[in-house]
N, C-alpha and C positions, 0 to 999 in steps of 0.2 A: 174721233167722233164722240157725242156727246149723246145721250139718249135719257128723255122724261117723259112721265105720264104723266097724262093730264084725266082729271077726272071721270069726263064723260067715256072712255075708253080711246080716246085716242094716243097717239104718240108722237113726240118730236125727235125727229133726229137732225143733229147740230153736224153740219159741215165744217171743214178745214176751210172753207172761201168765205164761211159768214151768213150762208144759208140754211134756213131753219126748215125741214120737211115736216109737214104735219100728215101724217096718216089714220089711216082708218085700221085698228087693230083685225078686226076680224075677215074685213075684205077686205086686209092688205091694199088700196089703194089710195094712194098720194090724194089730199083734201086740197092743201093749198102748199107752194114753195111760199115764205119771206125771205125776205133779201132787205136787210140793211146796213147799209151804206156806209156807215160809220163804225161797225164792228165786223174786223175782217178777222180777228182769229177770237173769237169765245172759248171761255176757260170754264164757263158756269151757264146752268140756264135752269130756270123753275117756271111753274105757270099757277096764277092765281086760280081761285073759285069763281071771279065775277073776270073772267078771258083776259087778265093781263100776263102779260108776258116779261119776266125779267131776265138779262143777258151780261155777263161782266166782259169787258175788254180784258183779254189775254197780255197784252201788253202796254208801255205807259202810254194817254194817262191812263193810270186803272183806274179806273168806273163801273158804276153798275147802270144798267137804261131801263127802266121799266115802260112797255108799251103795250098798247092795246093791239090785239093778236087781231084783231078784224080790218084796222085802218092801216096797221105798222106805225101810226103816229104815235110819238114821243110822251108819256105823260110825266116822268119825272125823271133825272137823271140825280145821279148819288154816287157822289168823289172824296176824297180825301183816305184813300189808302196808299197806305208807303210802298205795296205790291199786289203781286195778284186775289183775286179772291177767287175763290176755288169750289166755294158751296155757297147756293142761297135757296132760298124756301120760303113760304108765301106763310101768314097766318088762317086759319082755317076762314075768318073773314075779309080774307083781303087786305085790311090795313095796316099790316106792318110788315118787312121784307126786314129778316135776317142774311146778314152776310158773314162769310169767314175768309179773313187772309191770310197771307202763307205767313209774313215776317213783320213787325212781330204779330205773333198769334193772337187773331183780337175776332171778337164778335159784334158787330154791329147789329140795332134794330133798328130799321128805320122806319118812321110813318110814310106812306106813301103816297098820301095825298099832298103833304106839308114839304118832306122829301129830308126834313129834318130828323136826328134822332132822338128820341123824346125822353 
């Protein structure tokens, strides 16, 4: 299980099936489940300032999917690692998404509007 703070005082906890819990820190109650479809085991997750959500697939192809935490729609997806990535983190404004992979050990930035790394 995978566990992130998100600013407002909430938290996620990352399921083994691919389901993301978002809870309420202080009254402990479940806000909303995500469930997407396309990432069944996640290695990595972060959450933006302006509510996106990024997730890397645990196994090939490795990807990262950046999504907006209100619709679960897709807004940019970002490939090209040789394996897993293992850490990502948002920029204090949102637009750029840092990743890091296991082999070789590499840091990507990427814009996240563009999905390109700049």
């Amino acid at each position: 299980m995978l566990v992130a703070f998100l600013n407002d005082l909430r938290v996620a906890l990352v399921l083994r099936n691919g389901s993301i819990l978002l809870c309420d820190i202080y009254s402990v109650t479940l806000i909303r489940t995500l469930k997407f479809d396309t990432f069944d085991d996640i290695s990595a997750v972060a959450f933006s300032p302006a509510s996106t959500l990024a997730q890397a697939l645990w196994h090939y192809p490795y990807t990262v999917k950046a999504s907006d935490m209100d619709s679960g729609k897709c807004i940019q997806v970002f490939d090209g690692y040789p394996d897993r990535v293992y850490r990502l983190a948002f920029s204090k404004d949102a637009s750029r998404l840092a990743s890091v992979s296991f082999s070789p050990r590499m840091v990507k930035i990427w814009d996240v509007n563009s999905g390109g790394c700049p």
